[in-house]
PAMIPA-337505 format. One line per 4 residues: number of its first residue (from 0); for each residue x, y, z of N, C-alpha, C. Coordinates in steps of 0.2 Angstrom, whole numbers, plus 2048, in hexadecimal, padded with zeros to 3 digits. Atoms other than C-alpha are relative to their C-alpha. Layout:
<fidos>
NUM> X,Y,Z,X,Y,Z,X,Y,Z ~ ...
</fidos>
This chain:
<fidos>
0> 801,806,804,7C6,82E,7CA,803,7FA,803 ~ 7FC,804,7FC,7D3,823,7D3,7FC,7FF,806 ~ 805,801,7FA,7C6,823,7E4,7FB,7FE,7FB ~ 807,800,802,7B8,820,7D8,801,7F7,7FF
4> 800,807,805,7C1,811,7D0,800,7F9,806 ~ 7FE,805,7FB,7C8,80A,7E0,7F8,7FF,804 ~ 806,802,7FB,7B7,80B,7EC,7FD,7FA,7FA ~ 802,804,806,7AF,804,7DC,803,7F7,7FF
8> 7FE,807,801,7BA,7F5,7D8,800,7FE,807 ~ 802,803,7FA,7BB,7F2,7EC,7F9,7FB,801 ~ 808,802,800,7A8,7F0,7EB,800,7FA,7FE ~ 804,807,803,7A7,7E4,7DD,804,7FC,803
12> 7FC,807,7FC,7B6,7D8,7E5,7FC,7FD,803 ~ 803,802,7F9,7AD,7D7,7F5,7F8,7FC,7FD ~ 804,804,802,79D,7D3,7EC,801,7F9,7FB ~ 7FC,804,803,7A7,7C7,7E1,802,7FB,804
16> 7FF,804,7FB,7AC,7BE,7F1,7FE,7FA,801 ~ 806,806,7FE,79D,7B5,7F3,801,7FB,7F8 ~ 7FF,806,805,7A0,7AB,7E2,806,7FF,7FF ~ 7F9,802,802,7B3,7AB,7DF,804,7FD,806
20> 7FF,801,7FB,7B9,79E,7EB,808,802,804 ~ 7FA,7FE,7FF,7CB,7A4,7EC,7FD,809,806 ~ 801,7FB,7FB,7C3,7B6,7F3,7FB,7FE,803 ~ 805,802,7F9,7B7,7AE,7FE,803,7FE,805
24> 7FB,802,7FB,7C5,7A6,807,805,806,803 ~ 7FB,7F9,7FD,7D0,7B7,807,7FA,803,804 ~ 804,7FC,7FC,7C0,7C0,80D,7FE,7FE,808 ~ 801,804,7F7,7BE,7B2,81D,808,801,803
28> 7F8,7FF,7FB,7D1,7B2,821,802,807,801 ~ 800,7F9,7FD,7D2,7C5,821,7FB,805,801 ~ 806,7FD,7FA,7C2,7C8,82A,7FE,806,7FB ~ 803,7F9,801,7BC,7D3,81F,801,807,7FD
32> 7FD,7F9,7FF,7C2,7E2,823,803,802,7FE ~ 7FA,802,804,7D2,7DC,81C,801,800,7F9 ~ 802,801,809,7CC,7D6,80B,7FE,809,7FF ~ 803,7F7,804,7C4,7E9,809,807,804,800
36> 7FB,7FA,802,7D4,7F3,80D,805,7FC,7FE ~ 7FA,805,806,7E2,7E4,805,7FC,801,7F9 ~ 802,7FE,807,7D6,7E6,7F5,800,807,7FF ~ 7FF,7F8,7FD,7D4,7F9,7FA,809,804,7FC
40> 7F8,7FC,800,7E9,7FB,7F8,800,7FE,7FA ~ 7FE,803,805,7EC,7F1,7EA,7FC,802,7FA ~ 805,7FF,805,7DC,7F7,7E0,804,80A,7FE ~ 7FE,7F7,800,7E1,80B,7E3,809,800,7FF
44> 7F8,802,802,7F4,806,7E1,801,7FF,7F7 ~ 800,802,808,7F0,7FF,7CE,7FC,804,7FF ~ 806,7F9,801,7E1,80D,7CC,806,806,7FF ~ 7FE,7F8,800,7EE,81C,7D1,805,7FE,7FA
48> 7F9,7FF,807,7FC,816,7C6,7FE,801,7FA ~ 805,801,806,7F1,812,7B8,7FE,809,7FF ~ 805,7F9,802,7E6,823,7B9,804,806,800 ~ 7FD,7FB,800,7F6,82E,7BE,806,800,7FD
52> 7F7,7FF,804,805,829,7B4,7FF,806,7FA ~ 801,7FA,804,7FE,837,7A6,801,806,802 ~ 7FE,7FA,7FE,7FD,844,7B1,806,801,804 ~ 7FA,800,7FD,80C,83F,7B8,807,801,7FD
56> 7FB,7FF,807,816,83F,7A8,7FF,808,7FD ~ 7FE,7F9,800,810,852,7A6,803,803,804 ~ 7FF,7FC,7F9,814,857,7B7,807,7FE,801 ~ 7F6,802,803,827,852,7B2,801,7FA,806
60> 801,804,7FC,823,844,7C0,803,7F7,7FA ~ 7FD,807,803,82D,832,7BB,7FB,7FC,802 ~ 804,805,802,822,825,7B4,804,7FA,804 ~ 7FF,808,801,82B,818,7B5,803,7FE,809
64> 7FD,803,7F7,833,818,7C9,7F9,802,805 ~ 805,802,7FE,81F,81B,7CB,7FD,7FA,800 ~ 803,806,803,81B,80B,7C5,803,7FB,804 ~ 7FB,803,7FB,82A,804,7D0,7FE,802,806
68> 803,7FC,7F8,823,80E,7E0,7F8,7FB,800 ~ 807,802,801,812,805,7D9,800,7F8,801 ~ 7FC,805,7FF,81B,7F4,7D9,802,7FD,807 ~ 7FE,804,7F8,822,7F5,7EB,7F9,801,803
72> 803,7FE,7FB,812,7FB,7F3,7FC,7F8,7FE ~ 803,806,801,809,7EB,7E9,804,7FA,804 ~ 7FC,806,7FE,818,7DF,7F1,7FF,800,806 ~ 801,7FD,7FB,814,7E9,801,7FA,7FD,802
76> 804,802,803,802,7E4,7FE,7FF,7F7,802 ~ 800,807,801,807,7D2,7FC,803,7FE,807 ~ 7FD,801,7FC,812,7D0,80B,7FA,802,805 ~ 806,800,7FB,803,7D9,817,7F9,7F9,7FE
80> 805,805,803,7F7,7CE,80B,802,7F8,804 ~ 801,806,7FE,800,7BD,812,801,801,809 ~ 802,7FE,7F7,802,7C5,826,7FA,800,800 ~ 809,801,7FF,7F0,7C6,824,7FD,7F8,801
84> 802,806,804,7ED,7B7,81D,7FF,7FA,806 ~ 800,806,7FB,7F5,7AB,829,7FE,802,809 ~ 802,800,7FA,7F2,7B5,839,7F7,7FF,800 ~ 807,7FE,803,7E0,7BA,833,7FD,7F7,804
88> 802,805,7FD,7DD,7A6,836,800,7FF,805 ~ 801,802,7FA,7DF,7A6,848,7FD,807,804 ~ 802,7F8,7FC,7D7,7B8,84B,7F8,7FB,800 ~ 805,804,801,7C6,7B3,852,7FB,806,7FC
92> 805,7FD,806,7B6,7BA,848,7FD,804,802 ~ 802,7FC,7FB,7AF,7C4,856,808,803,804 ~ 7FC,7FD,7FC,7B8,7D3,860,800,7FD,805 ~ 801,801,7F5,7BA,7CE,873,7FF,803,803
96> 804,7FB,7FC,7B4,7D4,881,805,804,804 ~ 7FA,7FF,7FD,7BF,7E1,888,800,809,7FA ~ 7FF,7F9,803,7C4,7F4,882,804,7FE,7FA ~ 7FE,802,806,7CF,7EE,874,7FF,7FC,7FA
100> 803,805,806,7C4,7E1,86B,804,7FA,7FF ~ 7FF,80A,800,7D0,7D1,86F,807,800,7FB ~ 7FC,800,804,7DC,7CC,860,7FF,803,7FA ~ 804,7FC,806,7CE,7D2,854,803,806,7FF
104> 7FF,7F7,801,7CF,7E3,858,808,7FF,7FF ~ 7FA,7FA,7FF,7E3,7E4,85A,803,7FB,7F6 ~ 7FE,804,809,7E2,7D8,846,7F8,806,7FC ~ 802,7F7,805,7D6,7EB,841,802,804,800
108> 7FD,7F8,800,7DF,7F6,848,808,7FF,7FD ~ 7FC,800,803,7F0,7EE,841,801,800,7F7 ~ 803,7FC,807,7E7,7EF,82F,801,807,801 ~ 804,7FA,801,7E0,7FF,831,80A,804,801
112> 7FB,7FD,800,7F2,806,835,805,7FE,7FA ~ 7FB,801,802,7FD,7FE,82A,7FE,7FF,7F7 ~ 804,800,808,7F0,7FE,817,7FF,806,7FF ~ 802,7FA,804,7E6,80D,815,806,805,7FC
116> 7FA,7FB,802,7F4,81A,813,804,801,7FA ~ 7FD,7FF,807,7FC,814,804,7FD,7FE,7FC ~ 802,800,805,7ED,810,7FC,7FE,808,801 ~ 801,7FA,805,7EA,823,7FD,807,803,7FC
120> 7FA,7FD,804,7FD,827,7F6,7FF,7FE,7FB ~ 802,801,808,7F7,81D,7E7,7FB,802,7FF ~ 805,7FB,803,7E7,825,7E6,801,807,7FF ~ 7FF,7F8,803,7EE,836,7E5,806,800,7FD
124> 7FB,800,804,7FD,831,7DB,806,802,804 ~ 7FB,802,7FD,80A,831,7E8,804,7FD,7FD ~ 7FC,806,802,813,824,7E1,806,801,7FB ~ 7FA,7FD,804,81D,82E,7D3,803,806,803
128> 7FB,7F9,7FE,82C,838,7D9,7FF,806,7FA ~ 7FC,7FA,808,830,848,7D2,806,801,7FE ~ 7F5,7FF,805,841,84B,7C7,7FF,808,804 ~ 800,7FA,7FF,847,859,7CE,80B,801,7FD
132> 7FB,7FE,801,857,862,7CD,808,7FB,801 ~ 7FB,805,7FD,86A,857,7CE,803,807,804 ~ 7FC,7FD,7F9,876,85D,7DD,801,806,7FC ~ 7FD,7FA,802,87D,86D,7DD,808,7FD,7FC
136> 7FC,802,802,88D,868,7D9,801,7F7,7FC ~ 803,807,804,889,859,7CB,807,7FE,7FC ~ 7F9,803,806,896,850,7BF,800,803,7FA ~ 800,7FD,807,899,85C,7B0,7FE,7FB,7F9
140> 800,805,805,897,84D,7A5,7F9,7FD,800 ~ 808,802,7FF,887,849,7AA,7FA,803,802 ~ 804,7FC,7FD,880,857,7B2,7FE,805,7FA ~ 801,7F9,806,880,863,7A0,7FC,7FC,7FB
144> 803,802,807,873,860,792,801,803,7FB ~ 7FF,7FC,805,875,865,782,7FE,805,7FE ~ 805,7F8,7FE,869,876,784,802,805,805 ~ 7FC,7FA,7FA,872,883,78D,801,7FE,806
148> 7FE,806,7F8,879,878,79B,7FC,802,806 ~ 805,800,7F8,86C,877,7A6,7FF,7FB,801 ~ 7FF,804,7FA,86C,86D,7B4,7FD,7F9,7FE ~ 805,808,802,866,859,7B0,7FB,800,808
152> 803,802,7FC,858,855,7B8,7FF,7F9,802 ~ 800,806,7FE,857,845,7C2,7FD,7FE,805 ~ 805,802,7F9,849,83B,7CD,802,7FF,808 ~ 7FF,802,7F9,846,839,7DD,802,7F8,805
156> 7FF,805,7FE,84A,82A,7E6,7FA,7FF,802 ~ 804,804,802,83C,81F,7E1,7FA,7FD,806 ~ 801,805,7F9,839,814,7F2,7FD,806,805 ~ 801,7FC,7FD,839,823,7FC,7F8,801,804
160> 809,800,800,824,826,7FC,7FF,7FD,804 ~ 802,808,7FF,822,814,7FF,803,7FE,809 ~ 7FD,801,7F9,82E,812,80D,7FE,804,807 ~ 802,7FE,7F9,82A,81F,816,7F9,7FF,804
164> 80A,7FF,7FC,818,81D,818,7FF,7FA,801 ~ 7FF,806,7FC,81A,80B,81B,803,7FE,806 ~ 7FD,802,7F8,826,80E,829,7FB,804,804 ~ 806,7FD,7FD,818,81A,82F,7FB,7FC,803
168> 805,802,800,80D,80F,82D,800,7F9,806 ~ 7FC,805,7FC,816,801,836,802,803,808 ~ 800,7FD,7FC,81B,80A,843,7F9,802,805 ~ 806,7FE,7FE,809,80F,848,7FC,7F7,802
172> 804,806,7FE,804,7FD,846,804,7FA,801 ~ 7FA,805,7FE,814,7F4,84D,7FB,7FD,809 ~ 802,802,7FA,80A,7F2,860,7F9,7FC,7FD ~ 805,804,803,7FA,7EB,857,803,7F7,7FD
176> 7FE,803,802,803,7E0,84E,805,7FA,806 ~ 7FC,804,7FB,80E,7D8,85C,7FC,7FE,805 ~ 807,801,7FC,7FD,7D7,866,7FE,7F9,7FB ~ 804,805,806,7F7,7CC,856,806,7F9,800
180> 7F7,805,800,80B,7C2,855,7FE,7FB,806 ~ 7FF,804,7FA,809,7BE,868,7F9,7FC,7FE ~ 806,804,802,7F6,7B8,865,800,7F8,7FB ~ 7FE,805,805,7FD,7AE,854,801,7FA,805
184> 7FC,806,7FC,809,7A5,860,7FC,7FC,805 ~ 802,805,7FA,7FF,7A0,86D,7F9,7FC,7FF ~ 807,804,800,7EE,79B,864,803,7F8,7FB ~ 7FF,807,802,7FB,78E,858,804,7FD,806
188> 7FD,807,7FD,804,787,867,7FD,7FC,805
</fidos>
């Protein structure tokens, strides 16, 4: 449902584009490509959380440090949304001639590396940690519930998701990106 919702609203954005003049401009400064997978993150980001906080509240998965995982991928999001934005403007409109496609190509291959990924964590609900069991050795005062002192349970470290697959994701589009930086620099000075 989460893929049905995200392709679906990506669609109507993009056909939206053409009359709302705020997304006619994000669509010309991020070439496109841009607009579809920055919509794409952000659509399946708010889609997963939305569609999988109930199943994620059976499946003893914490709500709430989902929505905070759901929060930094949107900030995430916003921070790629204005790299885009203001490189975007000096990338030219055609690929160049050449095996790499010029600035274009190395401004679709550092999209394509550092977006997709975490809009799939949020379409398949990556996003809420599991509670799992506290340390072996826990604070007796904290560690005991009132029910046959069984072990408290307590979330995962929240970020974790988020983090890793953004430094993955970075990582993999750190040379694209530096390719696009030195381009920035040299087409404003």
């Amino acid at each position: 449902m989460a893929v049905i919702v995200t392709v679906g609203a990506t669609i109507w954005l993009g056909n939206l584009s053409d009359e709302v003049p705020l997304l006619r401009e994000a669509y010309g400064r991020w070439h496109g490509i841009g607009f579809v997978l920055l919509t794409a993150l952000i659509v399946a980001t708010l889609a997963g959380a939305l569609l999988h906080s109930a199943s994620a509240r059976r499946a003893g998965r914490s709500v709430r440090l989902g929505w905070c995982n759901a929060a930094l991928v949107l900030g995430y999001a916003a921070v790629i949304g204005l790299l885009a934005w203001y490189i975007g403007a000096e990338i030219p409109a055609d690929f160049g001639s050449g095996r790499g496609g010029g600035a274009k190509g190395a401004y679709v291959a550092w999209l394509i590396a550092v977006v997709p990924s975490l809009a799939v964590v949020g379409v398949v609900g990556g996003l809420f940690p599991r509670v799992r069991l506290a340390s072996a050795e826990p604070d007796p005062a904290e560690a005991r519930t009132g029910e046959g002192g069984a072990p408290a349970r307590r979330p995962a470290k929240f970020y974790q998701v988020v983090l890793v697959t953004a430094g993955i994701c970075w990582a993999l589009g750190a040379l694209p990106f530096l390719l696009l930086a030195l381009a920035y620099i040299a087409g404003t000075s």
